[in-house]
C-alpha positions in Angstrom: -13.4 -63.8 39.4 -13.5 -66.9 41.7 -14.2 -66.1 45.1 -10.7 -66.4 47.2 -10.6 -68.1 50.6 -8.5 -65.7 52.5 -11.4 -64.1 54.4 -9.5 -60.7 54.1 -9.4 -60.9 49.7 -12.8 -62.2 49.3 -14.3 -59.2 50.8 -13.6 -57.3 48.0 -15.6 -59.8 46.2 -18.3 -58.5 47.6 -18.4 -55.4 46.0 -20.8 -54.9 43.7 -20.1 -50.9 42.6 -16.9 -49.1 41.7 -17.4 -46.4 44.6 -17.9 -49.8 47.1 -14.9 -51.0 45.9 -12.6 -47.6 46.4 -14.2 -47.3 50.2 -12.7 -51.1 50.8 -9.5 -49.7 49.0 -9.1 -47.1 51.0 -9.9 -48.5 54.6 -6.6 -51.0 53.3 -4.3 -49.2 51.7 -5.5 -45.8 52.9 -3.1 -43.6 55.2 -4.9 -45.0 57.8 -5.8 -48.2 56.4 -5.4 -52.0 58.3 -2.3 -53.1 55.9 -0.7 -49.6 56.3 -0.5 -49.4 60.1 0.6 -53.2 59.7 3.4 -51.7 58.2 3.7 -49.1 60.7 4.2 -51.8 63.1 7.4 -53.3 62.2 9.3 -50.4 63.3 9.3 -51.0 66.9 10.2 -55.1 65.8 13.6 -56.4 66.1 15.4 -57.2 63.1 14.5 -60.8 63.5 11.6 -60.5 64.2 10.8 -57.9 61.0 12.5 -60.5 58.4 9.4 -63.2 59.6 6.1 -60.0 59.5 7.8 -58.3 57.0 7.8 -60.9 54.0 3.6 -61.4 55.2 2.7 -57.8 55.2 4.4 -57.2 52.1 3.0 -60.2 50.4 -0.7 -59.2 51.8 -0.2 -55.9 50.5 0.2 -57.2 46.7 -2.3 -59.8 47.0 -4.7 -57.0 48.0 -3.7 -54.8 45.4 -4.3 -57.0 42.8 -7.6 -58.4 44.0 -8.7 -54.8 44.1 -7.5 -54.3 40.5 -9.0 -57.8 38.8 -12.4 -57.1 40.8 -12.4 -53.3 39.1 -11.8 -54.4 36.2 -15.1 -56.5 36.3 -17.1 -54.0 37.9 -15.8 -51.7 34.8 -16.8 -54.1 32.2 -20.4 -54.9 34.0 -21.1 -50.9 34.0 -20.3 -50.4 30.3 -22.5 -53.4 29.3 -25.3 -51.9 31.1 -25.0 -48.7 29.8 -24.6 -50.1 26.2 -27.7 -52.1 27.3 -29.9 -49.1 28.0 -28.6 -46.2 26.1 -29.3 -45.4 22.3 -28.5 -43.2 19.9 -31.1 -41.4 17.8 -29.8 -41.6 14.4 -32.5 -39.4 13.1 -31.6 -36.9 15.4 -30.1 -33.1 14.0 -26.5 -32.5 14.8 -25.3 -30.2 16.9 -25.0 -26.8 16.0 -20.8 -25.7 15.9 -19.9 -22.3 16.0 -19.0 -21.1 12.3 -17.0 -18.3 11.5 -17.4 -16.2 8.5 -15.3 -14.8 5.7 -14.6 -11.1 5.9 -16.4 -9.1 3.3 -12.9 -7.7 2.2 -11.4 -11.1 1.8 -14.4 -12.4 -0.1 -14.0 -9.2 -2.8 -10.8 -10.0 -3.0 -11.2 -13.7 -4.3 -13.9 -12.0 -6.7 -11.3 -9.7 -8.1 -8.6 -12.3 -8.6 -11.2 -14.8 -10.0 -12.3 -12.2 -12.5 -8.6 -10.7 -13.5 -7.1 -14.3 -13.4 -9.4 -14.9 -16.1 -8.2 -12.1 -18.1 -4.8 -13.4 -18.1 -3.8 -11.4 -15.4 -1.2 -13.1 -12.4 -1.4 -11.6 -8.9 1.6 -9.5 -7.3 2.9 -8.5 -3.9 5.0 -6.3 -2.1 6.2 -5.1 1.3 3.9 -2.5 2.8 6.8 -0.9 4.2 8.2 1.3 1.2 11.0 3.6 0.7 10.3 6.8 -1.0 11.8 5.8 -4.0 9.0 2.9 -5.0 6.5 4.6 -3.7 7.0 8.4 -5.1 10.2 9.1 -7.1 9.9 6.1 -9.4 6.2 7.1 -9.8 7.3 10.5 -11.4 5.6 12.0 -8.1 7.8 15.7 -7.4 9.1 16.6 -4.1 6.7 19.2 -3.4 3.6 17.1 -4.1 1.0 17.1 -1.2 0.9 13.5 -1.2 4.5 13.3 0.8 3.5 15.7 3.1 3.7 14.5 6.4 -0.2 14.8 7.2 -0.8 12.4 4.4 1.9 9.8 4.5 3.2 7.8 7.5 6.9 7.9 7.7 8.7 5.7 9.9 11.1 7.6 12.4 14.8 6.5 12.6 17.6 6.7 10.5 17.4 5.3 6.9 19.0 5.3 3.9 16.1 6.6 2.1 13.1 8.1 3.9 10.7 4.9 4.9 6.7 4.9 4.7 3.7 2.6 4.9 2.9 2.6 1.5 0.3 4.9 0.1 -0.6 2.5 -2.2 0.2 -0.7 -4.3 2.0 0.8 -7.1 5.1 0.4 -5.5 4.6 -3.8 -7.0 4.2 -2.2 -10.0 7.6 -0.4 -10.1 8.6 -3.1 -8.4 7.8 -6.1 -11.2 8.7 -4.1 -13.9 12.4 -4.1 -12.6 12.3 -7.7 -12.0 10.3 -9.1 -15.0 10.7 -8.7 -18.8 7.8 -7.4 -20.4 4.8 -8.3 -21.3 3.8 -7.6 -18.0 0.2 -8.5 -16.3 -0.6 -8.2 -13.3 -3.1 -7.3 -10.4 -1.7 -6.0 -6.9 -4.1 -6.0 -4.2 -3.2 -5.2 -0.6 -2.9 -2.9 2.3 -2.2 0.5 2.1 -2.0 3.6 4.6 -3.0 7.1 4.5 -3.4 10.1 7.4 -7.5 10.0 6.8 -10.2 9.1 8.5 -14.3 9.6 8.0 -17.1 7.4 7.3 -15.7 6.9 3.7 -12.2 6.7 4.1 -9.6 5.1 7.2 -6.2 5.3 7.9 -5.7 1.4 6.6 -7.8 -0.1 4.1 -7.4 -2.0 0.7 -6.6 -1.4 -2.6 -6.0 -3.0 -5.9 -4.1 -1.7 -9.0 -3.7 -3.3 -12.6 -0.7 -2.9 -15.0 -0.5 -3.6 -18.3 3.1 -3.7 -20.3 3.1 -4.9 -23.7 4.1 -3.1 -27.0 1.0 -1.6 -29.0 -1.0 -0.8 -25.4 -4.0 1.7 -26.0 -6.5 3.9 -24.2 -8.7 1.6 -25.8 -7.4 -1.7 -24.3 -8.0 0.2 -21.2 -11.8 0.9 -21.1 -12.2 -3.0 -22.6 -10.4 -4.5 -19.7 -12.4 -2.2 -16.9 -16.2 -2.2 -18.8 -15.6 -6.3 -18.5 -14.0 -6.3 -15.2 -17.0 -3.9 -13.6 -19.7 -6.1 -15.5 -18.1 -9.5 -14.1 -17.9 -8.1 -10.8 -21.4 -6.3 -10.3 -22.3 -9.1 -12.5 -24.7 -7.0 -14.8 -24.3 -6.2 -18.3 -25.7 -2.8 -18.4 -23.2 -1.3 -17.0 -21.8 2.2 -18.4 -18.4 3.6 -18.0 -17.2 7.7 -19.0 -14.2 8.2 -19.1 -13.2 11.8 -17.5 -9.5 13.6 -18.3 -7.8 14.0 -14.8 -3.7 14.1 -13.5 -1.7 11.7 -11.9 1.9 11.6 -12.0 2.3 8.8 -12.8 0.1 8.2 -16.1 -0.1 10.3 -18.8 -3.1 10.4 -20.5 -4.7 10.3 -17.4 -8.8 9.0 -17.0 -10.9 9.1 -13.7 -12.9 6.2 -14.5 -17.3 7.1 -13.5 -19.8 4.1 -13.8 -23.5 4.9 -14.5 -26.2 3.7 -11.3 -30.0 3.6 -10.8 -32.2 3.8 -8.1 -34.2 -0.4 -7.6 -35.8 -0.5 -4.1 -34.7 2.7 -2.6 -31.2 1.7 -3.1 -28.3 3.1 -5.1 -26.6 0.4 -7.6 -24.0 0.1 -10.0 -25.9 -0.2 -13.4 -28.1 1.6 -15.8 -27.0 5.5 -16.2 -30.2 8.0 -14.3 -26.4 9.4 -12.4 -22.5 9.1 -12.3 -19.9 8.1 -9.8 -16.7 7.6 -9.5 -14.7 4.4 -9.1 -11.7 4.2 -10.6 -8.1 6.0 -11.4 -7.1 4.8 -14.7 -4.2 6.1 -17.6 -1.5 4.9 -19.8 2.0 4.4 -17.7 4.2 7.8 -18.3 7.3 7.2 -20.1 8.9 8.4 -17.1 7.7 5.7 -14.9 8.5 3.2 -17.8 12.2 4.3 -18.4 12.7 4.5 -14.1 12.2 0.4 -14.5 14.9 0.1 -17.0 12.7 -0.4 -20.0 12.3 1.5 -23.3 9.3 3.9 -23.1 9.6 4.0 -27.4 9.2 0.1 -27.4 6.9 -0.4 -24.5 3.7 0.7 -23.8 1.1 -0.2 -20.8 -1.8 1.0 -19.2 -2.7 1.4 -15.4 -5.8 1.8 -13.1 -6.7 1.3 -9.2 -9.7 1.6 -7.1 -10.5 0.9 -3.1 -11.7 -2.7 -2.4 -13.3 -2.2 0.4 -15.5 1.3 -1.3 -16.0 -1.9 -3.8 -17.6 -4.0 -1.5 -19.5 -1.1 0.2 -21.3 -0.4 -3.7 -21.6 -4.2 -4.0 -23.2 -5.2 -0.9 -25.1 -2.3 0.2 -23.1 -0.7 3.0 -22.5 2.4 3.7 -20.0 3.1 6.7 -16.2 1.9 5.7 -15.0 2.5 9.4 -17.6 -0.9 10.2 -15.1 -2.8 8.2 -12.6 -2.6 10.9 -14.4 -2.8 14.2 -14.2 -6.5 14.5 -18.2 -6.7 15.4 -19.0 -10.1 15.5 -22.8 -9.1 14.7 -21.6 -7.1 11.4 -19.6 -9.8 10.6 -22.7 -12.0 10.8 -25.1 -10.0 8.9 -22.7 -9.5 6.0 -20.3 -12.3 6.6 -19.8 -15.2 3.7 -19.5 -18.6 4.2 -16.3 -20.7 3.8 -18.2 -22.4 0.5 -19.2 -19.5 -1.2 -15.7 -19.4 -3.7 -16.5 -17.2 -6.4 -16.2 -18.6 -9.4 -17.4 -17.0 -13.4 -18.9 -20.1 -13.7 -20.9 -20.3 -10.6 -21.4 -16.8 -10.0 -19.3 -14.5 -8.5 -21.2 -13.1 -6.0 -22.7 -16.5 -5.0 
């Protein structure tokens, strides 16, 4: 910037920091600044006499104003080169630690699941959780008087409908659901949401379940036990795992099979594996005719098999915990301790517990 010879802009020449510069800014072109009570001045002026100051204040005013601007502009310019000129950046230096979130133990069993059932040929179905009686109990060959559509077990939805609404008591409803929509063979997984009137240290109102449906001709008891004794060893990822096979009733299979899986005692801890006891983790049974012809298919020419089990009472036997209600606190220090990162995506290859 060359150094004007109007007395009044080269001041501002002088300035030699940006705060300098907006104190000389201000004592012009403030409220109460020399050029603003110039202006102020030419109201008590006669016209003629405004047309001669008025041009000169006005023209002062610019000239100023872009003096101020060009000489900021420098005074910029000079403070980023010193800066460049004494700061550094240590390249060497760790990043920053950023907050990272982690996935929820539920979602993370339920990428295991799909990984391990895709891989069996099985696709993954949905449904609303919203249900009306039909999908979720009459289609399911479950009777009027059975206790699970009493009203201290289901949630129904007040108001007037068609057919008697409820959150779904479980995922079955896809089943019926897929089998109306889909020619046979059918495979499929449906994981999801479901509700029941319950709550204790093992079970809540809302938690997560998946069921599996088979529907092919030829279907066995023995397809059955193949598909769960590979699905449990994938998932615990052991192979000594041990699976009995006990009669029981549901409606809506018939045989019918609670499914127990042998466990051990290794460092104090219960695991799935090995046979010193028995427990129970599964619901399992070949579709009943019933069910079959409800879906508008030939129970003489199709046959399937069915099983379902909690995902979250899946992930408490997996991963050591023992309280299903922490699931659905939302502690941040739970989710921490048993949290999963956003790279651990199971895979069979890599492991899918990794």
């Amino acid at each position: 910037m060359t150094e004007p010879a109007d007395p009044t802009l080269a001041r501002f020449y002088g300035a030699d920091t940006l705060p300098e510069l907006e104190a000389m800014r201000v004592a012009m072109l403030g409220k109460s600044g020399e050029i603003t009570a110039q202006l102020k001045s030419l109201g008590p002026m006669t016209p003629e006499q405004r047309a001669i100051e008025g041009p000169k204040i006005h023209a002062l005013r610019e000239a100023v104003t872009a003096a101020i601007a060009e000489r900021k502009v420098e005074l910029e310019a000079a403070e980023l080169d010193a800066r460049l000129a004494t700061e550094r950046l240590d390249l060497s230096l760790p990043s920053r630690e950023t907050p990272r979130g982690s996935i929820h133990p539920v979602s993370q069993v339920m990428d295991e699941l799909a990984e391990i059932f895709a891989d069996l040929g099985f696709a993954v179905a949905e449904g609303p959780e919203i249900e009306d009686d039909w999908h979720n109990f009459t289609a399911l060959n479950i009777p009027e008087t059975h206790p699970a559509r009493a009203m201290h077990d289901t949630f129904y939805l007040a108001g007037e409908h068609e057919r008697p609404m409820v959150l779904r008591t479980h995922t079955s409803p896809v089943q019926i659901r897929t089998m109306m929509a889909s020619k046979p063979p059918i495979r499929l997984i449906a994981p999801g949401r479901v509700y029941r009137s319950d709550s204790d240290a093992t079970h809540t109102p809302m938690f997560h379940q998946i069921e599996g449906l088979v529907i092919d001709k030829g279907i066995t008891m023995g397809h059955l036990k193949w598909t769960l004794e590979t699905f449990l060893k994938a998932f615990f990822e052991r192979n000594d795992i041990v699976l009995r096979l006990r009669p029981s009733y549901f409606p809506f299979t018939e045989p019918s099979a609670e499914v127990d899986v042998g466990w051990s005692m290794e460092n104090g801890r219960r695991v799935v594996g090995g046979s010193e006891g028995w427990m129970e983790v599964l619901g399992s049974g070949m579709v009943h005719p019933r069910v079959i012809a409800a879906c508008g298919l030939d129970p003489d020419e199709w046959q399937g098999f069915a099983f379902g089990t909690g995902v979250d009472r899946l992930a408490m036997l997996k991963y050591g915990m023992n309280d299903l209600r922490a699931f659905f606190d939302g502690d941040l220090r739970w989710m921490k301790h048993y949290g999963f990162s956003s790279l651990d995506v199971p895979t069979l290859s890599g492991g899918i517990g990794a």
